[in-house]
Backbone as JSON Lines, residues from 0, in Angstrom:
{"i":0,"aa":"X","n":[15.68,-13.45,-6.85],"ca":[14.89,-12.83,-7.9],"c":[13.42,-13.23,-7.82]}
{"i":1,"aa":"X","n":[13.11,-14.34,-7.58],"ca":[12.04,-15.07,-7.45],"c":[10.73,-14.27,-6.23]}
{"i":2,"aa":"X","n":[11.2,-13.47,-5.22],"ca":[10.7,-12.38,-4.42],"c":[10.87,-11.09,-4.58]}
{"i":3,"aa":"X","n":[11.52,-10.62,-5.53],"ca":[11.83,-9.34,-6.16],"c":[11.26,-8.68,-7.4]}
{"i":4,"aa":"X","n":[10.79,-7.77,-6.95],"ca":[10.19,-7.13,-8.4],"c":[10.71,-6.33,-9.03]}
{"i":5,"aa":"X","n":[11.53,-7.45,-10.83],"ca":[11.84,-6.71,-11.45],"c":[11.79,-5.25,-11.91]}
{"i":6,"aa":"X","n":[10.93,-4.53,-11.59],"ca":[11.24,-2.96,-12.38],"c":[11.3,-2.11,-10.96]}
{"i":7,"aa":"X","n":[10.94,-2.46,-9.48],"ca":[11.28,-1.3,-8.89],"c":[12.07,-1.6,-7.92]}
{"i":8,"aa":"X","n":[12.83,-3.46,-7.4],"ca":[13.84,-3.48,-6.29],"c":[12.77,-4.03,-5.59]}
{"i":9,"aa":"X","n":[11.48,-3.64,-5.04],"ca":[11.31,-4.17,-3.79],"c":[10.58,-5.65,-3.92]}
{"i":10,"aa":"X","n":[10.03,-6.21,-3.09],"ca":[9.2,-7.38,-3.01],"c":[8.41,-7.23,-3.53]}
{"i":11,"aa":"X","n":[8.0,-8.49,-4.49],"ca":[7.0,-8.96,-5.24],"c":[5.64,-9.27,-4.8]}
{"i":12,"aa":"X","n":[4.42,-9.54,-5.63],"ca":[3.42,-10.03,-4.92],"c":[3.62,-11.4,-4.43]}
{"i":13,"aa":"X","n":[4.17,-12.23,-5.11],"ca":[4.69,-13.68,-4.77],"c":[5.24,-13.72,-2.9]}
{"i":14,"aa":"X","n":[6.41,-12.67,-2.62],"ca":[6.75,-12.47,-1.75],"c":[5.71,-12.04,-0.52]}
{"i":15,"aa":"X","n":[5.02,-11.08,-1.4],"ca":[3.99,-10.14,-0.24],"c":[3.08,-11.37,0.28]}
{"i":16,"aa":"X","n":[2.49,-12.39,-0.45],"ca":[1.54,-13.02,-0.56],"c":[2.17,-14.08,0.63]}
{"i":17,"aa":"X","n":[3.34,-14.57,0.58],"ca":[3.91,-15.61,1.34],"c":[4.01,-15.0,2.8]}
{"i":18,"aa":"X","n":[4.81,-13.1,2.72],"ca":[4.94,-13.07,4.17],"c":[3.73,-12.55,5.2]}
{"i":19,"aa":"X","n":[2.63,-12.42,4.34],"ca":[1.14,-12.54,4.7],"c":[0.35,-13.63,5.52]}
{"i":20,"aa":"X","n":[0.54,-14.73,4.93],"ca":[0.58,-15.93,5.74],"c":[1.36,-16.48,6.76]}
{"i":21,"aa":"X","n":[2.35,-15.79,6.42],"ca":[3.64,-15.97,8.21],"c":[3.49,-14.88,8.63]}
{"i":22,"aa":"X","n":[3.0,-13.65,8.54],"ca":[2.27,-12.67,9.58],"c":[1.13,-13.22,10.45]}
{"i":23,"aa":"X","n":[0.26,-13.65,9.28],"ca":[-0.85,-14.28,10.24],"c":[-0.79,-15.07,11.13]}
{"i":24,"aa":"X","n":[0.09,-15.98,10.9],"ca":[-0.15,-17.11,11.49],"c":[0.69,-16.76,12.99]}
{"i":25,"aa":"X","n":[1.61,-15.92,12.77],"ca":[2.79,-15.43,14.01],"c":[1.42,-14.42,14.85]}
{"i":26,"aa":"X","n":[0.72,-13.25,14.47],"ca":[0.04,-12.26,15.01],"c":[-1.43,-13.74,15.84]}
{"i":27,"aa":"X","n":[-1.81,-14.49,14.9],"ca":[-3.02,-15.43,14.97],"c":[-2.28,-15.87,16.68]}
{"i":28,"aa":"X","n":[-0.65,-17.25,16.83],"ca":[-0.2,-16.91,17.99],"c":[-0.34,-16.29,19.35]}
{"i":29,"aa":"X","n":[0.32,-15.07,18.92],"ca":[0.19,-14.14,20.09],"c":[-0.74,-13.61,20.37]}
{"i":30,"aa":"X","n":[-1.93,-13.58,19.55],"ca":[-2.7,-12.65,19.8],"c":[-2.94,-11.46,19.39]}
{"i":31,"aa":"X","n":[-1.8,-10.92,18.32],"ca":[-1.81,-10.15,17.84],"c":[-2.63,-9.32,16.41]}
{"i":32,"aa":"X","n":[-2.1,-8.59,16.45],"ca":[-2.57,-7.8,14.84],"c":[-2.33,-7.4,13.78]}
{"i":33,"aa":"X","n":[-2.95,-7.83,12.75],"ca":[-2.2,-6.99,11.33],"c":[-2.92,-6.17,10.51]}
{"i":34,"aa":"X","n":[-1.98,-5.13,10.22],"ca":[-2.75,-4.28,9.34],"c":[-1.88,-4.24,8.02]}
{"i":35,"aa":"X","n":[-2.76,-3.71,7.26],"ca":[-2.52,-3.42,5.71],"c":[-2.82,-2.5,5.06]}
{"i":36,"aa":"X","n":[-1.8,-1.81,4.71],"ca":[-1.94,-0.57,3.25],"c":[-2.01,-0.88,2.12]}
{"i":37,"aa":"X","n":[-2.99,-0.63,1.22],"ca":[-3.23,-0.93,-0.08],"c":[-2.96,0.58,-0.75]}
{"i":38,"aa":"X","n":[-1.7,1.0,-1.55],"ca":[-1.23,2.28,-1.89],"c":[-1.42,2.09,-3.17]}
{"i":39,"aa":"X","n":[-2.49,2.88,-4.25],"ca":[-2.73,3.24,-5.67],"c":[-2.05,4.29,-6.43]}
{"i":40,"aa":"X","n":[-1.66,4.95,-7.05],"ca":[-1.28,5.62,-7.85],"c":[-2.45,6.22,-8.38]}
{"i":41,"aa":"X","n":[-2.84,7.74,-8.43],"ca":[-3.76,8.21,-8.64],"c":[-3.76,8.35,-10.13]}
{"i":42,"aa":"X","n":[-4.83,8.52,-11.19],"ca":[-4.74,8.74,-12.07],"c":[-3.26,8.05,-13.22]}
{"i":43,"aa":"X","n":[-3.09,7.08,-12.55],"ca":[-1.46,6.33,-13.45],"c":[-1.9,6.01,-15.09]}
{"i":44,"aa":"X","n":[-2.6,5.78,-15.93],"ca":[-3.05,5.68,-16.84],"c":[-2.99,6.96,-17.81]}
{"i":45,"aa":"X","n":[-2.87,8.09,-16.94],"ca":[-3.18,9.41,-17.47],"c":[-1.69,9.97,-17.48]}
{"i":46,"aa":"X","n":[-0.93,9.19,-16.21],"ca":[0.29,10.04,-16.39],"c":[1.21,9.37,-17.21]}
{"i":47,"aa":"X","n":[1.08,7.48,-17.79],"ca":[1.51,6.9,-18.6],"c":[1.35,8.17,-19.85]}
{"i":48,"aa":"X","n":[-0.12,8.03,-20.53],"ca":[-0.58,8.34,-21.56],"c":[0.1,9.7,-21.96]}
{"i":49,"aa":"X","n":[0.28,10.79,-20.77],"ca":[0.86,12.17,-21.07],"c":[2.86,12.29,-21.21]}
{"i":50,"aa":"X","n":[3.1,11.39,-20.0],"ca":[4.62,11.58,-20.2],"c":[5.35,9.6,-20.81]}
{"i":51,"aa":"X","n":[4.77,8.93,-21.35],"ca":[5.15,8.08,-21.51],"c":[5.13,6.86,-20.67]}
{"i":52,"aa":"X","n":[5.75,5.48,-21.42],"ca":[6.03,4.79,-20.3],"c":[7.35,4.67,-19.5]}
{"i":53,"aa":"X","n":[8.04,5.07,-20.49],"ca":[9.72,5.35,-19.54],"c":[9.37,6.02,-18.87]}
{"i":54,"aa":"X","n":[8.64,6.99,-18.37],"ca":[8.66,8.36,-17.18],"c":[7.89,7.4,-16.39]}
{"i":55,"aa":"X","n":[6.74,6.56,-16.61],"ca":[5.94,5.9,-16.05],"c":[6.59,4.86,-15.12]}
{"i":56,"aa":"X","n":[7.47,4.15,-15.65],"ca":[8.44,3.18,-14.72],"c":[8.91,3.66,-13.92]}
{"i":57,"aa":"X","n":[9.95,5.16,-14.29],"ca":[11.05,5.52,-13.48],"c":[10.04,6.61,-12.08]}
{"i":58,"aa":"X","n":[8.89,6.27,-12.11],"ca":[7.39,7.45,-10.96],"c":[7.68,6.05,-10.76]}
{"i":59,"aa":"X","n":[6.98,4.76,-11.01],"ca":[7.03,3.79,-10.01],"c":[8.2,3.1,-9.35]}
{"i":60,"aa":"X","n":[9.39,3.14,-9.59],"ca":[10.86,3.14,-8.95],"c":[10.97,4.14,-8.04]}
{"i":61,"aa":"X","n":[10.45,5.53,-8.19],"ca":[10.27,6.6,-7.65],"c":[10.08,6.45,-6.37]}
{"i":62,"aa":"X","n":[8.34,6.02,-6.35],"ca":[7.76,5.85,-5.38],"c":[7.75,4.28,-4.5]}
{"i":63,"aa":"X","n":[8.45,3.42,-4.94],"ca":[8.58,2.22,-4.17],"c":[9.8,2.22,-3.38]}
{"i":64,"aa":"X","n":[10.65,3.16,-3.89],"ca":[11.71,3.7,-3.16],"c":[11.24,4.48,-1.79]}
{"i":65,"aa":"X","n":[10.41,5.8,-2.13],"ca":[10.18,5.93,-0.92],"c":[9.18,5.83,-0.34]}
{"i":66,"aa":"X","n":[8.39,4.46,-0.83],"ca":[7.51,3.69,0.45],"c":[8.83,2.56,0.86]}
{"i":67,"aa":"X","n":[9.15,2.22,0.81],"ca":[10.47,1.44,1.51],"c":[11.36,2.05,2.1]}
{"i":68,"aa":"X","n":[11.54,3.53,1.93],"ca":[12.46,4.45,2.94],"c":[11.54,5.07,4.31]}
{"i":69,"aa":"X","n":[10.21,4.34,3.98],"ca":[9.54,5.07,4.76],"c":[9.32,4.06,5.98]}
{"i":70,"aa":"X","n":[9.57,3.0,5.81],"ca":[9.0,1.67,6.71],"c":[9.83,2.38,8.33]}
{"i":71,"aa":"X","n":[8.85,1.83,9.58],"ca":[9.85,2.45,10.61],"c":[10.29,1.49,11.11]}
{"i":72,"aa":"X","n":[10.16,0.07,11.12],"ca":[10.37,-0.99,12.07],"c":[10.72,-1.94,10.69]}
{"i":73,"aa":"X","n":[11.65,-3.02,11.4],"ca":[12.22,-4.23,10.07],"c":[11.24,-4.87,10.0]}
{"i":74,"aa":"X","n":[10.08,-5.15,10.69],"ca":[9.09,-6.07,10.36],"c":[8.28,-5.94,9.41]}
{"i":75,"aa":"X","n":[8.32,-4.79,8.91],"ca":[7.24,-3.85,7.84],"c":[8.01,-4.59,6.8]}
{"i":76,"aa":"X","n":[6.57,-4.47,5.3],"ca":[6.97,-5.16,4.38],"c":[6.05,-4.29,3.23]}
{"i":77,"aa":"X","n":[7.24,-3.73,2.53],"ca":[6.87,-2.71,1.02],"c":[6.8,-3.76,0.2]}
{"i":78,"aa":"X","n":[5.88,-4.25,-0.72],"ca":[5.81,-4.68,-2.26],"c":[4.79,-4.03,-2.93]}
{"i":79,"aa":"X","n":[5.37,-4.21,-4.29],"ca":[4.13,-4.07,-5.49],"c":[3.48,-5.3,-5.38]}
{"i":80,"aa":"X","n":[2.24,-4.91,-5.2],"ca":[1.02,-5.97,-5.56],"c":[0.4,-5.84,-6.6]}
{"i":81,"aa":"X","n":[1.05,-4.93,-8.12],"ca":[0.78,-5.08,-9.3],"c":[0.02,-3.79,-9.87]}
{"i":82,"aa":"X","n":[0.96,-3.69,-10.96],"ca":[0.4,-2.56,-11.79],"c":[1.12,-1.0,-11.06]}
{"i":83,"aa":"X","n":[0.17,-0.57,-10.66],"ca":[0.46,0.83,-9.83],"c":[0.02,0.81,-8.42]}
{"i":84,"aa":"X","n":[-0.04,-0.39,-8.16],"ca":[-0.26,-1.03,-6.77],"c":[0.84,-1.61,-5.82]}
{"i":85,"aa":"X","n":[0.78,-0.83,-4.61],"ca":[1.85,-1.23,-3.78],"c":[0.92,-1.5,-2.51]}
{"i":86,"aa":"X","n":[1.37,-2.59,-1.53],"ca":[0.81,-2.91,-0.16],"c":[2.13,-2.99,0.64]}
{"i":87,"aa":"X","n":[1.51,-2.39,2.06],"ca":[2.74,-1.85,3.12],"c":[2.32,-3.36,4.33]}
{"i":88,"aa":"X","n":[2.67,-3.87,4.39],"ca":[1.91,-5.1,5.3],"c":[2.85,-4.72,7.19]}
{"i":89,"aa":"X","n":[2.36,-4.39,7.95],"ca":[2.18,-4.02,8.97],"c":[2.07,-4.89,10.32]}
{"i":90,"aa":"X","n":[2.68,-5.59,10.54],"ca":[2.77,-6.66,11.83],"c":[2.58,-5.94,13.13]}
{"i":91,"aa":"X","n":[1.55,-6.47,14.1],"ca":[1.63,-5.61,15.26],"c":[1.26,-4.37,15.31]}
{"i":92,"aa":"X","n":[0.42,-4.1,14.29],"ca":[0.2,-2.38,14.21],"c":[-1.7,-2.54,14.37]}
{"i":93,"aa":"X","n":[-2.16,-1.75,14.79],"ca":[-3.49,-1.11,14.99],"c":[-3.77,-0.09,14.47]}
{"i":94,"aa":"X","n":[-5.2,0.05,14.05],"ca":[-6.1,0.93,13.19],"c":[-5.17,2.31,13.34]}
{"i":95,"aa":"X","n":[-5.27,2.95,14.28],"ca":[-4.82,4.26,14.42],"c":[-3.65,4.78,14.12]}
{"i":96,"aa":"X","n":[-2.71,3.35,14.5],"ca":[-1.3,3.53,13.96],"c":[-0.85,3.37,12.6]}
{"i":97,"aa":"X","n":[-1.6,2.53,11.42],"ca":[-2.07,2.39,10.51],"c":[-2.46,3.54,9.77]}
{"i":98,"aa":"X","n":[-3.33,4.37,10.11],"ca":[-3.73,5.23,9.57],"c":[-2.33,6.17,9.38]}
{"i":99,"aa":"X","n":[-1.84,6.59,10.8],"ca":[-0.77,7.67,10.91],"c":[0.15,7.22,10.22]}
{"i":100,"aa":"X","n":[0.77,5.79,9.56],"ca":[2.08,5.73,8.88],"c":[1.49,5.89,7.94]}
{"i":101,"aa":"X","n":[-0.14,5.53,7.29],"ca":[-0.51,5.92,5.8],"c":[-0.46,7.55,5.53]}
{"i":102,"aa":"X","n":[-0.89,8.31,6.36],"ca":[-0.63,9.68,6.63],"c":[0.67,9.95,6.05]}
{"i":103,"aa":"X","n":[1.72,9.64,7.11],"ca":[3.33,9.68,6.69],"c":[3.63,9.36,5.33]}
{"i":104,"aa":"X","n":[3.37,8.01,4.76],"ca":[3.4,8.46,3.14],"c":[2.92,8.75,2.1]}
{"i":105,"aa":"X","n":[1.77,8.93,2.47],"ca":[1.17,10.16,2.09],"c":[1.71,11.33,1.69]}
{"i":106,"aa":"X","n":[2.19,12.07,2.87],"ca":[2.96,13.13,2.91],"c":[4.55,13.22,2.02]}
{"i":107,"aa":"X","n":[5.2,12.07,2.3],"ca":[6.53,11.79,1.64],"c":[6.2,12.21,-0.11]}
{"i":108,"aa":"X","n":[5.28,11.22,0.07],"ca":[4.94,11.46,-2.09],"c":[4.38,12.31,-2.22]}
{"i":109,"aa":"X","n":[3.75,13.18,-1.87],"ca":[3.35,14.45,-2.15],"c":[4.89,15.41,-1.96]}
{"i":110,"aa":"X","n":[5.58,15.17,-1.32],"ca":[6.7,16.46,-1.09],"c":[7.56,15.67,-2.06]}
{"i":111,"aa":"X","n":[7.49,14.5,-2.46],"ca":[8.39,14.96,-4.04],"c":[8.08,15.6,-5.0]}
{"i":112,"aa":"X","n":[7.25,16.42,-5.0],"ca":[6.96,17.25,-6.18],"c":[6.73,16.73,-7.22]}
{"i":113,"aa":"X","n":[6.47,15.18,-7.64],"ca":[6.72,14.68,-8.9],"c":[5.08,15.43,-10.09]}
{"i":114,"aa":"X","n":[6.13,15.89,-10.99],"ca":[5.06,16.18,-11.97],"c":[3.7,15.75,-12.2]}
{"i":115,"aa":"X","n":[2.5,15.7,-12.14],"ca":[1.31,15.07,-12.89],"c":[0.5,16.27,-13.29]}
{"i":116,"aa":"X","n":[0.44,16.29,-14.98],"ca":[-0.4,17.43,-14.92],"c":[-1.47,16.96,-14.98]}
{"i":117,"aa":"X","n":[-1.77,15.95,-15.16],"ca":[-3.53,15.34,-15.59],"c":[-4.27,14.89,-14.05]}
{"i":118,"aa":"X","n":[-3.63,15.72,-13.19],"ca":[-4.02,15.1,-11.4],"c":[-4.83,16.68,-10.78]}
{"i":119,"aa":"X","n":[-5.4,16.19,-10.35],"ca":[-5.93,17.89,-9.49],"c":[-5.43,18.58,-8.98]}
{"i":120,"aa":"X","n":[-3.84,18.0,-8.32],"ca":[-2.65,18.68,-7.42],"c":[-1.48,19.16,-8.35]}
{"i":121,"aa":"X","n":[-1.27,18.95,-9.6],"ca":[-0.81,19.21,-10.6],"c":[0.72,17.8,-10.29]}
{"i":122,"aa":"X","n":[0.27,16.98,-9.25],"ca":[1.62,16.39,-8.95],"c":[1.04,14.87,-8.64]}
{"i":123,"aa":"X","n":[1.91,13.73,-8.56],"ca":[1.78,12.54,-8.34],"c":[0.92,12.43,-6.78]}
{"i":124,"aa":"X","n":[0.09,11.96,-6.89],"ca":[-0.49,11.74,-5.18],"c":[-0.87,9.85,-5.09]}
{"i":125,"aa":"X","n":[-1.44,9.65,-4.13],"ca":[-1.67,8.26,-4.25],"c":[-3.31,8.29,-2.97]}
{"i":126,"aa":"X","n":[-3.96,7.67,-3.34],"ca":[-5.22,7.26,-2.41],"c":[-4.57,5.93,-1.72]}
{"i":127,"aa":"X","n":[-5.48,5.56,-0.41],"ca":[-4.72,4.65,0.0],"c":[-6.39,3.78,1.13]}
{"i":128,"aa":"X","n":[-5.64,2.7,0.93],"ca":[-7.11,1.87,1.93],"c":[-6.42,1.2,2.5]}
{"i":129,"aa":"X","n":[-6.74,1.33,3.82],"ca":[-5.77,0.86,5.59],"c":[-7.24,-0.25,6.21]}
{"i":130,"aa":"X","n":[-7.33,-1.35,6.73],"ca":[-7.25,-2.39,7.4],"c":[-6.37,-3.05,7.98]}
{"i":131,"aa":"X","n":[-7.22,-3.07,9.62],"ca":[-6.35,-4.18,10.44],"c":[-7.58,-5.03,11.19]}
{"i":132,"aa":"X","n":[-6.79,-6.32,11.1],"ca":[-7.36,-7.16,11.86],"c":[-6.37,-8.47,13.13]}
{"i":133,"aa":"X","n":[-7.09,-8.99,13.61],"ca":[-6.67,-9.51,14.73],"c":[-6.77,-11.21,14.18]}
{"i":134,"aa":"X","n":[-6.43,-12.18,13.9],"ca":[-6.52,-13.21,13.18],"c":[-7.27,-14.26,14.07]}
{"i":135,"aa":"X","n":[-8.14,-15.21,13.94],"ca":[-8.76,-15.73,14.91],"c":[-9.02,-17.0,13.53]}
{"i":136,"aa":"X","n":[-9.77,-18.07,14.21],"ca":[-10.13,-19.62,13.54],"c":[-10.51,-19.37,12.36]}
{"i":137,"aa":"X","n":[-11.74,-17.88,12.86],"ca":[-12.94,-18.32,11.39],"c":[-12.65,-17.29,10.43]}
{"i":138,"aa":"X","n":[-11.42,-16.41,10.62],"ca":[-10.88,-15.4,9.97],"c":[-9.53,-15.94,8.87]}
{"i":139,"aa":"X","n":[-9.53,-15.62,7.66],"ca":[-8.48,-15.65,6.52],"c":[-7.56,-14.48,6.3]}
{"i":140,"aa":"X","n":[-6.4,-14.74,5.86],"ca":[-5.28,-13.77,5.53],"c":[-6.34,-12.89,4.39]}
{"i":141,"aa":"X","n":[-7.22,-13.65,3.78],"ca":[-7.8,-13.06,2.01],"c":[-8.64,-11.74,2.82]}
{"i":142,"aa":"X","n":[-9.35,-12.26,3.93],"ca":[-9.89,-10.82,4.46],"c":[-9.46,-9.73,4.48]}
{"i":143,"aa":"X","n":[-8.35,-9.29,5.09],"ca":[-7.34,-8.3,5.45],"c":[-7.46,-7.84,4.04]}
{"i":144,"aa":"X","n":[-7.19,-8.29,2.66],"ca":[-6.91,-8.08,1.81],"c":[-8.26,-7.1,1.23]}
{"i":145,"aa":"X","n":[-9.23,-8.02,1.28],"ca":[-10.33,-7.2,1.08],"c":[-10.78,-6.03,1.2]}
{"i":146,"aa":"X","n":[-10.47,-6.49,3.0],"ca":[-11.37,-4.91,4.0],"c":[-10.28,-3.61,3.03]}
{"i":147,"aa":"X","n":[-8.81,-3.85,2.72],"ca":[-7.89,-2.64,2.47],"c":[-8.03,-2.44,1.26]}
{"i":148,"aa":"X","n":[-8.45,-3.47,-0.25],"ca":[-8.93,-3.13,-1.03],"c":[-10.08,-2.36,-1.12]}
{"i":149,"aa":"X","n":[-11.28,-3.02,-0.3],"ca":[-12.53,-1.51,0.05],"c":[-12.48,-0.04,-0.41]}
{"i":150,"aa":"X","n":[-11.48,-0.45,1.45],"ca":[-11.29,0.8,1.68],"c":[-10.48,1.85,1.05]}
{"i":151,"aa":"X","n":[-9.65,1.1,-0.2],"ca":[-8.6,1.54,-1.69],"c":[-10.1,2.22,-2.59]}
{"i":152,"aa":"X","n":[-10.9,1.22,-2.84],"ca":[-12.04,2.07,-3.66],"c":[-12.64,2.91,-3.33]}
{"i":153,"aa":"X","n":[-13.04,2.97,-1.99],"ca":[-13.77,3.92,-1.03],"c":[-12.8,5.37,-1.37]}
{"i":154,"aa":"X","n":[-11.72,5.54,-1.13],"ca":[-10.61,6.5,-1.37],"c":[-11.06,7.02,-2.84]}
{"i":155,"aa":"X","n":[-10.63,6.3,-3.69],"ca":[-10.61,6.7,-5.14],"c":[-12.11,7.04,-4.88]}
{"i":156,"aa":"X","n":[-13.02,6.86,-4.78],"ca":[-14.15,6.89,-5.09],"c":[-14.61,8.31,-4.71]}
{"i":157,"aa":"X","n":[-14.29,8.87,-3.37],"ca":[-14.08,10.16,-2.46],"c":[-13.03,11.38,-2.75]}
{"i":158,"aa":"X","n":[-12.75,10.96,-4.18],"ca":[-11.66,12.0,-4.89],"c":[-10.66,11.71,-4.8]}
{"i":159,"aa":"X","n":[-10.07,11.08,-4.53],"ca":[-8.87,10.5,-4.65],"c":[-7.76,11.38,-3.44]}
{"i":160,"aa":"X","n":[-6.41,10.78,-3.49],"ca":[-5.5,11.91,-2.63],"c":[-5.56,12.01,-1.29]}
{"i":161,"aa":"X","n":[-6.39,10.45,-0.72],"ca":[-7.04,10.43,0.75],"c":[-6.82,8.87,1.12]}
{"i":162,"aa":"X","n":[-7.24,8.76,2.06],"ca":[-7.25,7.91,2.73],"c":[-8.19,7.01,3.79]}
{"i":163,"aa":"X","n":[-8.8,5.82,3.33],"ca":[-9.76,5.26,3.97],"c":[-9.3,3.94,4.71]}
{"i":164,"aa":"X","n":[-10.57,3.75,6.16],"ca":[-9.93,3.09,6.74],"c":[-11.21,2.16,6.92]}
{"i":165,"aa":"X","n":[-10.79,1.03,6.55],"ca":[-11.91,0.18,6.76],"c":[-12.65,-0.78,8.09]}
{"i":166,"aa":"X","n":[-13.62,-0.8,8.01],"ca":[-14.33,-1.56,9.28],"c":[-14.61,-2.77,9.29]}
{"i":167,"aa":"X","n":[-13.85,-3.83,10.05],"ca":[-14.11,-5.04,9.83],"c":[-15.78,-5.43,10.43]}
{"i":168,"aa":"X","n":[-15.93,-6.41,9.51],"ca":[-17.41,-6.99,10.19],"c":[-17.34,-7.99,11.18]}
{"i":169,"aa":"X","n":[-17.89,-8.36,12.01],"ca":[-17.35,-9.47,13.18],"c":[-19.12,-10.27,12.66]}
């Protein structure tokens, strides 16, 4: 229970936060890379306010369901990182590939049709901010976090229903 998030099944931030640091430190290793999806809920405040909060829970059970049906490899890791916030944490994956699985669910939550009338699509969509990085001495797990938060505002900021990909600074 202690890695599980009560209202939708998947991993917690507690969880996300821990297997973040044993990503890094495994990708830091080899040499490898990690990327990160930072997935928002567009307008969630609006679709609380119009259909409630029971409808509001059972859209975020909704959709953590199928960002977790969506993962393609066991190494991938779906949690809520709070509120109407979910992060897809990505071991071994690069910018481009990153982008294309944010693409993919993207696409998934849009073809559920879920109601939103207070959204521009008349339906649930989500903006999304993708970072990857390569872990090195003078580099932190908190970065990663950053660059994909950014690039989460950058999204919302650009109308939402999209997807930004952020540029690390060296």
């Amino acid at each position: 229970l202690s890695s599980t998030d009560g209202l939708t099944g998947i991993a917690n931030r507690r969880f996300f936060d821990e297997s973040l640091q044993r990503e890094w430190r495994r990708a830091r290793r080899n040499s490898g890379s990690v990327a990160l999806l930072i997935c928002d809920v567009d307008h969630f405040k609006a679709y609380n306010d119009q259909y409630g909060h029971v409808a509001g829970d059972e859209c975020l059970r909704l959709l953590a369901h199928t960002l977790a049906q969506s993962g393609r490899r066991s190494g991938d890791l779906v949690a809520r990182y709070g509120g109407e916030e979910f992060v897809i944490l990505l071991p071994h994956v690069e910018h481009q590939s990153a982008y294309d699985i944010a693409q993919h669910i993207q696409r998934l939550i849009f073809a559920l049709a879920q109601p939103h009338a207070q959204n521009a699509t008349g339906l649930v969509t989500v903006s999304m901010g993708v970072a990857c990085l390569r872990p090195s001495a003078h580099r932190q797990p908190s970065e990663l976090v950053k660059l994909a938060d950014a690039a989460l505002y950058t999204a919302k900021s650009s109308g939402r229903n999209c997807i930004r990909i952020a540029e690390p600074r060296h």
